[in-house]
N, C-alpha and C positions, 0 to 999 in steps of 0.2 A: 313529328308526332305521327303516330299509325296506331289508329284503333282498329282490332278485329270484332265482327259479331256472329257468330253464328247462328242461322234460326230455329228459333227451339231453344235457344240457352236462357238462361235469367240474368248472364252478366255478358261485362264487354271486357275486353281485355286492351289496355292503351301500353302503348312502350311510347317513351319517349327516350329518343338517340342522342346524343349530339360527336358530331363528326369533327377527326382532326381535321387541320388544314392541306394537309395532301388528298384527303378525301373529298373534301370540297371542292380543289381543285380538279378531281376526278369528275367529280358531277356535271362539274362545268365543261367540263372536257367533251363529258359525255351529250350535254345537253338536257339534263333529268330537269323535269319540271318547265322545260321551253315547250312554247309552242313550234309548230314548225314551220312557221316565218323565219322564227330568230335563229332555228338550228338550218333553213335554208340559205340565213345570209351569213350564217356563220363558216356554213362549208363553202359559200362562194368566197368569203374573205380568203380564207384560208385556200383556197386552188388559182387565187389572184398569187397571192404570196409568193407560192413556188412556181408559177408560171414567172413571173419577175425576177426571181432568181435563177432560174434555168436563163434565162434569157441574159437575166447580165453576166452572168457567167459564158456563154456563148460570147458575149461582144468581148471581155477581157481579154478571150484566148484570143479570138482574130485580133489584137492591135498586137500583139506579141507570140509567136510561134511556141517559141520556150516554155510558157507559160502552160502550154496542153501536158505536160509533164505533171507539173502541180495539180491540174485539177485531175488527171488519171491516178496520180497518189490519194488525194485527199477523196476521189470519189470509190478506192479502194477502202481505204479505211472506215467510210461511209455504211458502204456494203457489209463489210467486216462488224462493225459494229451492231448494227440492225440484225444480221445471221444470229451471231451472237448471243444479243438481246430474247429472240426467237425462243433463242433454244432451252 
């Protein structure tokens, strides 16, 4: 719901939205309506995440040498995808 008023007018003007479900997930994405507690532990979640992952990824390749191969492919494709995306 978002009512406008302006001053000086004799009315108000209400829209009421309702968002699909990818919008919603946008929202959330984005943090609309958090305070910034929740949008601060939500960016720490989230730079835990891929610190964890950077990291396991680092130990897989050291038990296996071969293995640097795969993740220089998949972290091409990574890149590739994201430019892409960009554009």
């Amino acid at each position: 719901m978002q009512a406008e008023y302006w001053v000086g007018n004799g009315f108000v003007t209400v829209k009421h939205t309702r968002n699909s479900f990818f919008a919603t997930l946008s929202n959330l994405h984005k943090g609309v309506g958090l305070s910034v507690g929740w949008v601060l532990l939500i960016d720490t979640i989230a730079g835990s995440l891929i610190l964890l992952s950077l990291t396991g990824v680092l130990l897989w390749t050291e038990l296996n040498k071969r293995r640097v191969v795969g993740v220089v492919l998949v972290s091409g494709s990574v890149i590739a995808a994201v430019v892409c995306g960009l554009m």
